[in-house]
C-alpha positions, 0 to 999 in steps of 0.5 A, spaced: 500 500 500 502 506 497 504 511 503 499 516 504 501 524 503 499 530 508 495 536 505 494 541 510 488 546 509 488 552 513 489 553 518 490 559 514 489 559 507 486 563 501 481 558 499 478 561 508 475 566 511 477 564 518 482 560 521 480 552 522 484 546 518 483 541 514 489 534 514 487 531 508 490 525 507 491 523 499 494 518 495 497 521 489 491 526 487 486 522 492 484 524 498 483 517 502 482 521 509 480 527 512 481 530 519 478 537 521 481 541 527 477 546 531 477 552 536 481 556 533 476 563 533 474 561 540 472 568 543 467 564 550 461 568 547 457 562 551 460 565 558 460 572 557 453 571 555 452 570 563 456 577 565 450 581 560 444 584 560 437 580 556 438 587 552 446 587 552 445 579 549 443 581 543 448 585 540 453 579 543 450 574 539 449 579 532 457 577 533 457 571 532 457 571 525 457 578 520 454 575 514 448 571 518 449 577 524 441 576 525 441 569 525 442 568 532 438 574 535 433 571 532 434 564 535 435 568 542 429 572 541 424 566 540 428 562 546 427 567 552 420 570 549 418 562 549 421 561 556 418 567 558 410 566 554 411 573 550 407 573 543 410 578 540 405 583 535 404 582 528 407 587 525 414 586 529 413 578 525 414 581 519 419 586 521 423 581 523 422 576 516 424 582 512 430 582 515 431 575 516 430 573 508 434 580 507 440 577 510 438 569 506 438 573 499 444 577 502 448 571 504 447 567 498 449 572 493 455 572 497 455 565 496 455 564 489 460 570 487 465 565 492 463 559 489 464 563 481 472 565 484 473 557 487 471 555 480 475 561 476 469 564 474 470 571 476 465 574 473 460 571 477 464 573 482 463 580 480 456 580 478 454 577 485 458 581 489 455 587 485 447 585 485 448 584 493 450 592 494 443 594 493 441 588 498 446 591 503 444 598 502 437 596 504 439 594 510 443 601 513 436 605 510 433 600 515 437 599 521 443 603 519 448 598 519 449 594 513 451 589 517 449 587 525 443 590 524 441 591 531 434 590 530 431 586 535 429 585 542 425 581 546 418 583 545 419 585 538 423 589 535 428 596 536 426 599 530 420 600 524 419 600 516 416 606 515 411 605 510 414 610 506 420 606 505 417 600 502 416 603 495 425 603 496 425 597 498 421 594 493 424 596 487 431 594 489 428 587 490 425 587 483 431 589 481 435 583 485 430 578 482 431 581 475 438 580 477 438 573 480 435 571 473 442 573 470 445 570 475 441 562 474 442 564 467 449 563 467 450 557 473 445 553 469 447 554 462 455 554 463 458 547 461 464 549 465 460 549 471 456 544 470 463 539 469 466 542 475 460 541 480 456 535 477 457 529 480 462 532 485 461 532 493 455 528 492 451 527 499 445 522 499 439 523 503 442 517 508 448 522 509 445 527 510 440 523 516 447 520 519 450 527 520 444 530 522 445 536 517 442 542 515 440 548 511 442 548 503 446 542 505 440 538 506 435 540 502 440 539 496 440 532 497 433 532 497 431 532 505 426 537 506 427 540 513 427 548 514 425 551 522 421 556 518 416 551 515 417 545 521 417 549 527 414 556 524 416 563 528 415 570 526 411 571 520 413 565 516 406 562 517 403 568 516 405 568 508 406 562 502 412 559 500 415 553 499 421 549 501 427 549 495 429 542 494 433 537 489 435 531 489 443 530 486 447 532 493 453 535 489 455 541 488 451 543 483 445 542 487 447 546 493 448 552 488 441 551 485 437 551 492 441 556 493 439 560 487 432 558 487 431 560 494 433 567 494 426 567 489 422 566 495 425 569 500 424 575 496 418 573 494 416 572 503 418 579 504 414 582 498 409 579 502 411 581 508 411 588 507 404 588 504 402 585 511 406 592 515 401 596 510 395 592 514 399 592 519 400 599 519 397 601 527 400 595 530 405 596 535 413 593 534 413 591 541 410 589 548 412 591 554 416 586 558 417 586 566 422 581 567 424 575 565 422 569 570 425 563 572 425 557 566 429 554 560 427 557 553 429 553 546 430 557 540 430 555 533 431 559 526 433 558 519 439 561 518 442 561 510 446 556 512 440 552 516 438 551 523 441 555 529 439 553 536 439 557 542 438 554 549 437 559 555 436 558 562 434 563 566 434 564 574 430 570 574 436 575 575 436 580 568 442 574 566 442 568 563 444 563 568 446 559 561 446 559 554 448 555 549 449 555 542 449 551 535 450 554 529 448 550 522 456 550 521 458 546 526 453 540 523 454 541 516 462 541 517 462 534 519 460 531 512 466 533 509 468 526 511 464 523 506 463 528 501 470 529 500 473 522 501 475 519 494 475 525 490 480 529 487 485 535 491 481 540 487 473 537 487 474 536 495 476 543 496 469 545 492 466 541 497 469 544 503 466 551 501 460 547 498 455 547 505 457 555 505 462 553 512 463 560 518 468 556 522 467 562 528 461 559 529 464 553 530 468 555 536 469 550 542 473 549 547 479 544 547 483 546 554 482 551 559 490 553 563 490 558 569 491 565 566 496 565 570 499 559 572 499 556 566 497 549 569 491 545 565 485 547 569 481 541 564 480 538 558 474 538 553 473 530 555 472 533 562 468 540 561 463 534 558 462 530 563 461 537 567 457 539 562 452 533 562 453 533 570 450 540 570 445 539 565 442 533 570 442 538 575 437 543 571 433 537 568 432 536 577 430 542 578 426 544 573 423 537 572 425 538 566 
């Protein structure tokens, strides 16, 4: 048997944005094996969660990630207004889809322009990086930032949609769409694309069960789940849409769900801003008093697939515990089999094919003292002690 060469990705690397590292094993141009090593970002937004405010929390977890920067506040918004029975106004539940399908559409043309630079194909690069602007410019007419938007709190949202702002809002989504279409054009009817992602990275619908993955990266391998039609939160219920499939599970299909979702997520915030016009005397928040003791889950559908947030409250005006799952940490952990037994150029499409944000990843491997230097614990024990707590909350609570 032929010996096995080492090729590191990252942890620093042109092809990522962030600092993580793959170990692929190959045997001449094949890679045989993949190792994937963690904890390079981690910043302890769990534990510095404790130390803020409800209010403060949220300006925390925008930060998690700055292309789906309001992906978190949402899954934090809908685990303590769950934890706390707070029914927010429907006017706020439209407020925050536009936001969230804003941010879909501005992640996946990101998304797109990216996968057109791996390729070589850097006039799509440059087309979708030039059609996402307007997008983002919406967004700083909105909030005033283009990104971190700082607009939700618990009970609603901190900031309204004027009525005079929707004739903008609306003209730049019909022009994305006019532009989306170019941009379907180009991926669907390219044989160099088609070669190059066809067949490449395939995940069937038993690896997508296997790993638990979520987002495009499932949908493309035919498994329709999506939090906003499976757990419904904010407005989603409120419009018509549908979920995006396809069946290939290649890298071709990831680029399709993607594309053909940005039509429905303009097509929600249309709706949307036809329900604010109804809407138009409703208020964008209730009061809340306090926050009361209990545990609150917290799900929404992220461009990249389903965030996760569980809060355990005290009573206090702080988490006593926050926990965080992003849709990357799942997603990751395909590449074993979509990589293995593809060619060094084809795994490295399939590692930027689930959209990875390796931030979001971050977990602790071992913690020292900060002054003495010694190892206070490793991951193995912080697990057990993890569960141990866990075990102590379910008791308390009767969970």
């Amino acid at each position: 048997m032929s010996k096995k060469t080492l090729i590191p990705i990252g942890p620093y690397h042109p092809l990522q944005e962030e600092p993580e590292l793959f170990k692929l094993y190959c045997d001449g141009e094949i890679v045989k094996d993949i190792k994937w090593e963690t904890g390079y970002n981690h910043r302890g937004i769990e534990k510095l969660s404790e130390s803020k405010t409800y209010e403060q929390v949220f300006f925390l977890v925008e930060r998690i990630c700055g292309i789906c920067s309001t992906s978190h506040p949402f899954a934090f918004a809908n685990a303590v207004e769950e934890l706390a029975d707070i029914e927010i106004t429907n006017r706020a539940k439209y407020i925050r889809s536009i936001i969230g399908e804003l941010e879909r559409v501005h992640s996946h043309l990101l998304w797109v322009g990216l996968a057109g630079h791996f390729l070589g194909y850097n006039t799509l690069f440059m087309w979708a990086w030039k059609y996402r602007e307007p997008v983002l410019d919406l967004f700083e007419m909105i909030s005033g930032n283009r990104n971190s938007y700082a607009m939700f709190k618990i009970g609603g949202v901190r900031r309204d949609i004027e009525e005079s702002k929707i004739p903008a809002i609306q003209k730049v989504l019909g022009d994305v769409k006019k532009k989306t279409d170019m941009l379907v054009g180009a991926v669907m009817d390219d044989p160099v694309i088609h070669a190059r992602t066809k067949g490449v990275g395939i995940l069937t619908k038993q690896d997508i069960i296997d790993y638990g993955a979520v987002g495009p990266t499932a949908r493309a391998s035919g498994v329709a789940i999506d939090v906003r039609k499976d757990d419904p939160y904010a407005a989603y219920p409120l419009v018509n849409w549908k979920v995006i499939t396809a069946e290939a599970g290649d890298v071709f299909a990831k680029a399709q769900v993607r594309l053909l979702e940005m039509y429905e997520s303009i097509s929600i915030i249309n709706q949307c801003l036809e329900g604010l016009k109804k809407e138009k005397e409703g208020e964008i928040t209730v009061k809340v008093k306090e926050i009361p003791e209990g545990v609150g889950n917290g799900r929404a559908e992220a461009p990249r697939g389903e965030v996760f947030h569980f809060v355990q409250s005290d009573g206090s005006n702080s988490p006593a515990r926050h926990k965080i799952r992003a849709p990357s940490y799942v997603n990751i952990a395909t590449f074993r089999k979509s990589c293995i037994g593809q060619t060094i150029a084809d795994a490295t499409l399939s590692l930027a094919a689930v959209d990875p944000c390796y931030c979001c990843t971050e977990r602790m491997a071992v913690a020292y003292d900060v002054h003495s230097g010694e190892k206070i614990m490793n991951a193995s024990e912080l697990i057990c002690k993890s569960a141990k707590r866990t075990n102590e909350i379910k008791k308390k609570f009767r969970i």
